[in-house]
C-alpha positions as CSV (number, residue, x, y, z in Angstrom):
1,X,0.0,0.0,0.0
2,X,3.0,2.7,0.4
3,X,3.9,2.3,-3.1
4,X,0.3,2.5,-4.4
5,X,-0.8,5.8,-2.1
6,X,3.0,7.5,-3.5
7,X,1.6,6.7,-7.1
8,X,-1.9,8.0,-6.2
9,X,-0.1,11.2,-4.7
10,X,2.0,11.7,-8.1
11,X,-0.5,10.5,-10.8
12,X,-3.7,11.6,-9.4
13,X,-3.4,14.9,-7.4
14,X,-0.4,15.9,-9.4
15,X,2.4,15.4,-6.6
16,X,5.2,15.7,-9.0
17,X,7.6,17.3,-6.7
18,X,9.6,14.5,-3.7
19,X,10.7,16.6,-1.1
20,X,11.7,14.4,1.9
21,X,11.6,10.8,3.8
22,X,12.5,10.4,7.1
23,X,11.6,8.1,10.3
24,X,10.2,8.6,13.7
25,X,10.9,6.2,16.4
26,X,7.6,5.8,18.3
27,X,8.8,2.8,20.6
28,X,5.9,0.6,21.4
29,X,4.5,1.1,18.1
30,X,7.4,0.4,15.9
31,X,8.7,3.1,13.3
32,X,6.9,5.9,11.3
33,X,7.9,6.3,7.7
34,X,7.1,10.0,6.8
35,X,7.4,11.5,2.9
36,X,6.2,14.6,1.9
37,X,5.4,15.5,-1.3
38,X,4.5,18.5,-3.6
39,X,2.4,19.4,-6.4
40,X,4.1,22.1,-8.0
41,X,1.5,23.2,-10.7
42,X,-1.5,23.2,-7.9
43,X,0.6,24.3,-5.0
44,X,-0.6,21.6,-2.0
45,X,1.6,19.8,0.4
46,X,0.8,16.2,1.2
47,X,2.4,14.0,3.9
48,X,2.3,10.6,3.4
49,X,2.8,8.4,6.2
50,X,2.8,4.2,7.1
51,X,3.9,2.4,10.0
52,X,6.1,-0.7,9.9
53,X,7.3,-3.3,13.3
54,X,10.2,-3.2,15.2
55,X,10.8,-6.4,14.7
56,X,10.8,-6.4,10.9
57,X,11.3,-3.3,9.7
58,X,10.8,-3.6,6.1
59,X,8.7,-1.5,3.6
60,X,8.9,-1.5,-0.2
61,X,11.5,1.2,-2.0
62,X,10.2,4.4,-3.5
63,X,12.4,4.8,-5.5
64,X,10.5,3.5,-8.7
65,X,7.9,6.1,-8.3
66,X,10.1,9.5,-6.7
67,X,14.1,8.9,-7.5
68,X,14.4,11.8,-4.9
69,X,13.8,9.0,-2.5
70,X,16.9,6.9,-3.0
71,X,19.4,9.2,-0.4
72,X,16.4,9.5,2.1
73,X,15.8,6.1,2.5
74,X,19.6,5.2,2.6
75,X,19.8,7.8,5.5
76,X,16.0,6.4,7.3
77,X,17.8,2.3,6.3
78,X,21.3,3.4,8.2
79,X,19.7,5.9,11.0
80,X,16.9,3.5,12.0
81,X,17.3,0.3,10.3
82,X,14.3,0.3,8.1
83,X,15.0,-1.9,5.1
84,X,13.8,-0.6,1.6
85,X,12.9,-3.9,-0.4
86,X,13.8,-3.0,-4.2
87,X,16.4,0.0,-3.0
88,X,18.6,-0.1,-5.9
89,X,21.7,0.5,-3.4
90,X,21.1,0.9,0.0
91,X,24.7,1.4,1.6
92,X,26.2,3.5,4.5
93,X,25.4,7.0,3.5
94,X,26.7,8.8,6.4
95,X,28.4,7.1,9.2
96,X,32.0,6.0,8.8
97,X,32.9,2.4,8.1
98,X,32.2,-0.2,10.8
99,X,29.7,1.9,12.6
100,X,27.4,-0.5,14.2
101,X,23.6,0.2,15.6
102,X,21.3,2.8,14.1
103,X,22.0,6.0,16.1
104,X,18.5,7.3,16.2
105,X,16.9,4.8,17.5
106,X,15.7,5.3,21.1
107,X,17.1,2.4,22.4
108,X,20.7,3.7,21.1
109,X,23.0,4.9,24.4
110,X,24.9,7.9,22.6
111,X,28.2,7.9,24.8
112,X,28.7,11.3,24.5
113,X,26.0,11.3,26.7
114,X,27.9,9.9,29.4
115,X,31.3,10.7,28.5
116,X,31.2,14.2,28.4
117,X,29.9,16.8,31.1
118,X,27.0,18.5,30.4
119,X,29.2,22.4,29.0
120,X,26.8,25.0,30.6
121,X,26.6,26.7,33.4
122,X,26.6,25.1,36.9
123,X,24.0,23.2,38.6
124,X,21.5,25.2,40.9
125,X,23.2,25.8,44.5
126,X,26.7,25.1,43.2
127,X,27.4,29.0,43.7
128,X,27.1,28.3,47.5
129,X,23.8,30.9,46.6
130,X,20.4,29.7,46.6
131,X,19.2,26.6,46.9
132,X,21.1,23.2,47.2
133,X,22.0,21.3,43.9
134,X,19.7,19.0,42.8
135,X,20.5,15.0,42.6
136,X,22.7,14.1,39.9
137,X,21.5,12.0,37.3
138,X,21.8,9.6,34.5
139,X,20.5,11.1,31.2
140,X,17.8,9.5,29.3
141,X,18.6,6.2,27.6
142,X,21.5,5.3,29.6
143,X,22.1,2.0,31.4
144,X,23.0,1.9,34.9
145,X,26.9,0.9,35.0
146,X,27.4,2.5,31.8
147,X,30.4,5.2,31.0
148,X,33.3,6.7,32.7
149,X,32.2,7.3,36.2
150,X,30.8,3.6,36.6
């Protein structure tokens, strides 16, 4: 059905114009698959939009119907692991070689998280003014145990 509602968009209300495709990580219901596309004779916006599992995420390529699609779906395929079926080459796009684990998927600990402390200015009540600093802790998505204080 996500190939035949892209045709629908570009044959039948004149979509001609691919402008993006990108994925949202929505946890417990698996992974949003976003594209929005243009009609540049009648000037309207449409966002098309499927869901596909966790588990398997695999949806068929758009490339046959927008060739626009081919780098956003490389990017979706490496950033979240959603497989495009067809996808006449979908390799690493942006992260070096050997990078393993799709960095924007919730799950993913990013260790600069962890590694590095937080640049701004200091906690509330480190000034020895006002009130006491609050308990320090783990930012989101990070294990207990995990990074260079453990």
């Amino acid at each position: 059905m996500w190939v035949e509602a892209l045709e629908f968009a570009r044959d039948e209300l004149g979509c001609d114009f691919f402008d993006w495709l990108t994925g949202v990580d929505e946890v417990d219901e698996g992974f949003a698959i976003v594209a929005h596309v243009y009609s540049l004779e009648r000037r309207h916006h449409l966002l098309i939009r499927t869901r596909v599992p966790r588990e398997a995420p695999v949806l068929p390529s758009a490339v046959g119907v927008f060739r626009g699609a081919n780098w956003h779906e490389r990017e979706t395929h490496e950033m979240f692991g959603v497989v495009f079926e067809g996808h006449p080459n979908l390799i690493p796009l942006l992260l070096p070689d050997g990078f393993e684990g799709h960095p924007l998927r919730k799950e993913f600990v990013l260790a600069a998280r962890v590694a590095k402390p937080w640049p701004g200015a200091k906690e509330p009540g480190e000034s020895g003014h006002g009130a006491p600093s609050r308990r320090r802790v783990r930012p989101p998505g990070v294990p207990d145990g995990w990074g260079p204080n453990a």
